[in-house]
C-alpha positions as a Markdown table, in Angstrom:
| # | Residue | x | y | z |
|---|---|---|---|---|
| 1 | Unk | -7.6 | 8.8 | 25.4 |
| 2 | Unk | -4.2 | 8.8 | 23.9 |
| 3 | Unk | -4.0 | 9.0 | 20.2 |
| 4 | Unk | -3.3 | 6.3 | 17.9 |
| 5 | Unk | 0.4 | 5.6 | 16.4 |
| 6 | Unk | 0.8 | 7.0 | 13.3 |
| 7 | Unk | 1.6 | 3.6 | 11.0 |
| 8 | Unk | 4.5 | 3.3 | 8.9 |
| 9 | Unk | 3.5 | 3.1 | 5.2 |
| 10 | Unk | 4.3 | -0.6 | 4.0 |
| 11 | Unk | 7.7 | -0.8 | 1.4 |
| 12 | Unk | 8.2 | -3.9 | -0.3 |
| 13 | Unk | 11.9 | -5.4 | -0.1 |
| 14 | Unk | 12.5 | -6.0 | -3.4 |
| 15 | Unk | 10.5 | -5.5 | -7.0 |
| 16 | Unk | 9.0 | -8.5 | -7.3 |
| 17 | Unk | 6.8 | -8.1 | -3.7 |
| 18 | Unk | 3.7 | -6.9 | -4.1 |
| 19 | Unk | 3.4 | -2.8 | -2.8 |
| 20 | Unk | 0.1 | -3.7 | -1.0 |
| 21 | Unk | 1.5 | -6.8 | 1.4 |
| 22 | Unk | 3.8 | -8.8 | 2.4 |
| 23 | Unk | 3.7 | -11.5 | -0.5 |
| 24 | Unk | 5.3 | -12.1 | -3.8 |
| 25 | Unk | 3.0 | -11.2 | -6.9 |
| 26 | Unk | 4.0 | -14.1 | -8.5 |
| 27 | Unk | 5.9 | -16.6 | -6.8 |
| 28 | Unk | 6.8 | -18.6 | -9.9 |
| 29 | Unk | 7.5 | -16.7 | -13.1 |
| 30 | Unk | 7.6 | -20.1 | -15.0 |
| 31 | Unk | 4.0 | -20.2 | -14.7 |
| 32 | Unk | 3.5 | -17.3 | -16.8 |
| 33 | Unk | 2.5 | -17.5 | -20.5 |
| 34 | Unk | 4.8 | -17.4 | -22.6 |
| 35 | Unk | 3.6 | -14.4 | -25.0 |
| 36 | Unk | 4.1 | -12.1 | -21.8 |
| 37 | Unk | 7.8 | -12.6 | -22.3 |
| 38 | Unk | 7.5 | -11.0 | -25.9 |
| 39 | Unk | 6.0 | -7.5 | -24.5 |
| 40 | Unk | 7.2 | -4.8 | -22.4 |
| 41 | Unk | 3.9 | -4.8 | -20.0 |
| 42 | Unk | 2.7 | -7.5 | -17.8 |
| 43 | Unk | -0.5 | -7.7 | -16.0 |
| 44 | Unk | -0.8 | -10.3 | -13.3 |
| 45 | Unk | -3.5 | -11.3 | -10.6 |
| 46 | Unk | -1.6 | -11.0 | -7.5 |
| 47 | Unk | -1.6 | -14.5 | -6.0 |
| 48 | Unk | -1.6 | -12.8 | -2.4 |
| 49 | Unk | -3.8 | -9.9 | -2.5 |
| 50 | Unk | -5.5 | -10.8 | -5.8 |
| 51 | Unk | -5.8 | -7.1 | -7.0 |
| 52 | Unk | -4.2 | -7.0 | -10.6 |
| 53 | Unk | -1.0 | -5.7 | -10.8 |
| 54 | Unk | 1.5 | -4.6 | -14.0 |
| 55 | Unk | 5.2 | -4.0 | -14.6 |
| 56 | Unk | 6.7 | -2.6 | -17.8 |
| 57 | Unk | 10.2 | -3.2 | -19.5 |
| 58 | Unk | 12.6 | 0.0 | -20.6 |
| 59 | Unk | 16.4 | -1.3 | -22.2 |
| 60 | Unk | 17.5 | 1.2 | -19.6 |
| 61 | Unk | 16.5 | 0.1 | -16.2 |
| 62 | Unk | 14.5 | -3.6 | -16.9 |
| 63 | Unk | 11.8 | -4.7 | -15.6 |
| 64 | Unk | 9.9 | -2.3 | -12.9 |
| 65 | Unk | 8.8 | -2.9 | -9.6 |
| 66 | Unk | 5.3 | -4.2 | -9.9 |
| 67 | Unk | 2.3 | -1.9 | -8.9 |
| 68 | Unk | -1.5 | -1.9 | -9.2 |
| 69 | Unk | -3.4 | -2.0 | -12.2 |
| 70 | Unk | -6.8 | -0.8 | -12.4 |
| 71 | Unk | -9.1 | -2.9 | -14.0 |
């Protein structure tokens, strides 16, 4: 029995993908409320996945990519 492929760990193309899939954590920002614009965390329910995820806000670099929250 040959051995099984070792798989490539999964890298999101851009910051607002969730690091778990292939989806977007939030496909519309819009349909956020609006007193998580005045905060430098966010926690959302990843509409692909559903696992809750947060990114935090620094002057310096913006808005991080989003990663898993535990909850």
């Amino acid at each position: 029995m040959t051995p099984a492929p070792n798989r490539v760990p999964y890298v999101p193309a851009h910051s607002g993908m969730c690091p778990i899939g292939p989806h977007l954590v939030c496909a519309d920002y819009n349909a956020m409320p609006q007193q998580m614009w005045a905060t430098d965390r966010q926690d959302w329910q990843c509409e692909g996945c559903g696992k809750w995820m947060t990114r935090t806000f620094t002057a310096g670099t913006g808005w991080s990519a989003w990663r898993p929250t535990h909850r």
